[in-house]
N, C-alpha and C positions, 0 to 999 in steps of 0.2 A: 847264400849257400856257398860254399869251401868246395872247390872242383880240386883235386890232385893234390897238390901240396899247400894252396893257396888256404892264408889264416884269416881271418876275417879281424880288421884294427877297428879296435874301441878307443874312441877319444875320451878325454879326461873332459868335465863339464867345467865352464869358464868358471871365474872366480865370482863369487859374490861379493859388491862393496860394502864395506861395513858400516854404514849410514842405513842401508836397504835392511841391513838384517837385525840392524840393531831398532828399525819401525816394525821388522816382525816380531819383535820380541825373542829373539834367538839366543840373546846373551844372560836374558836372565836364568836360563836353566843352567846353561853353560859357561857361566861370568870368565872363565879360564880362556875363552877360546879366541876373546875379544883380541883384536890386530889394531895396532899402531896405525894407520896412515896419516896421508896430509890432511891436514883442515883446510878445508875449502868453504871459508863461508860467506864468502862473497857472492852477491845477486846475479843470476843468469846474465840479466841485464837487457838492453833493446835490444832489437834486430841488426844485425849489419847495417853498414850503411850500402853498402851494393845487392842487398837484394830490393826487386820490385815490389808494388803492391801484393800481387797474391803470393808472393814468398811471406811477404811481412805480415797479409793474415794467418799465412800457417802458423807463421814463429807464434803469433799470438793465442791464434788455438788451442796449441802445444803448451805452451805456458798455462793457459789456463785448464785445461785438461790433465796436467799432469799428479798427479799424487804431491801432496804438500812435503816438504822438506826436501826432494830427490833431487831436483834441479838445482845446480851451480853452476859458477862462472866456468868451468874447469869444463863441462858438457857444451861451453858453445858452437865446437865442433859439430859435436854428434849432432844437437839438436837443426844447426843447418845444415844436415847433411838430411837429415831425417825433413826439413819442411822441405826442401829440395826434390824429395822422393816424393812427399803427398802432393805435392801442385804439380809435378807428374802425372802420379798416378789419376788424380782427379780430371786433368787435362785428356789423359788417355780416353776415359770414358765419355768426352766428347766426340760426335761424326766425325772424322776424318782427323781425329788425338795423333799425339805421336803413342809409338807403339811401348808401351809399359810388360817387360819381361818376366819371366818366371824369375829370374836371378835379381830385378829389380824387386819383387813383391818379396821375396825372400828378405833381402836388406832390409826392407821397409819395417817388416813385421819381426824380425830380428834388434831391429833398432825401439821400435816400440815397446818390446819384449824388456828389453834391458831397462828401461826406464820406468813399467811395472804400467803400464800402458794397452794392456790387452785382460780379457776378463782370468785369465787360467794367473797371472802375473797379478794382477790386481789386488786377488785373494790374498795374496802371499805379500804386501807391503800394505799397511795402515798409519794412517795420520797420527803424529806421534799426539801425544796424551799431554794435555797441559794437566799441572797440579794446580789446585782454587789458591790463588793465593792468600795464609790467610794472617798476614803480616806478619811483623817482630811483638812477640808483649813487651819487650823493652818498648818499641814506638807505643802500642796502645798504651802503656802505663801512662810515659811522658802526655800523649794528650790527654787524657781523662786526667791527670795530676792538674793539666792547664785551664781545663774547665771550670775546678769547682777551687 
């Protein structure tokens, strides 16, 4: 609520990556709308080498938990920042944890968020669609020519 002359600021919502919206399907209504970026198709890949066992089961978690296509080599920040926060947070929930923050769980689910990692996020990114592959007729010709 605006006390006096005070306005009340609306932030602009982050960008979505075009890899995320191109598994919603967003470009084929709007094929125009489709943006340029880097190709990143390189594999997330291992875990650091400096984190410990239970950083390196989260890194593993995470990978397997994630939505198919979203992860690359370019997120291996986020994603060790992200196992970083869950063997935290999980740690917290131990007697005597260290203490895990409102501004921590924020990050956490924020980071989760972006990666399509939470049920409301979920919805909104799907495994992209392989087509059956259902070869060349030139190749089927050549073998059935080779047959008979």
């Amino acid at each position: 609520m605006a006390i006096g002359n005070e306005k009340k600021v609306v932030m602009a919502r982050n960008r979505t990556p075009s890899n995320i919206l191109e598994l919603r399907g967003a470009f084929e209504k709007n094929p125009q709308r489709r943006r340029e970026e880097p190709n990143v198709d390189r594999e997330l890949g291992a875990a650091p080498g400096h984190f410990d066992d239970s950083r390196c089961a989260a890194w593993a978690e995470i990978v397997e938990l994630a939505p198919e296509g979203v992860l690359t080599k370019a997120d291996r920040i986020a994603i060790e920042m992200l196992a970083d926060l869950l063997v935290r947070y999980r740690a917290s929930m131990t007697p005597g944890g260290d203490k895990f923050t409102s501004a921590d769980r924020r990050d956490l689910m924020a980071i989760l968020a972006r990666f399509g990692m939470t049920a409301a996020d979920r919805s909104r990114v799907a495994a992209p669609k392989y087509k059956e592959d259902t070869g060349d007729l030139f190749d089927f010709l050549a073998i059935a020519s080779r047959g008979t």
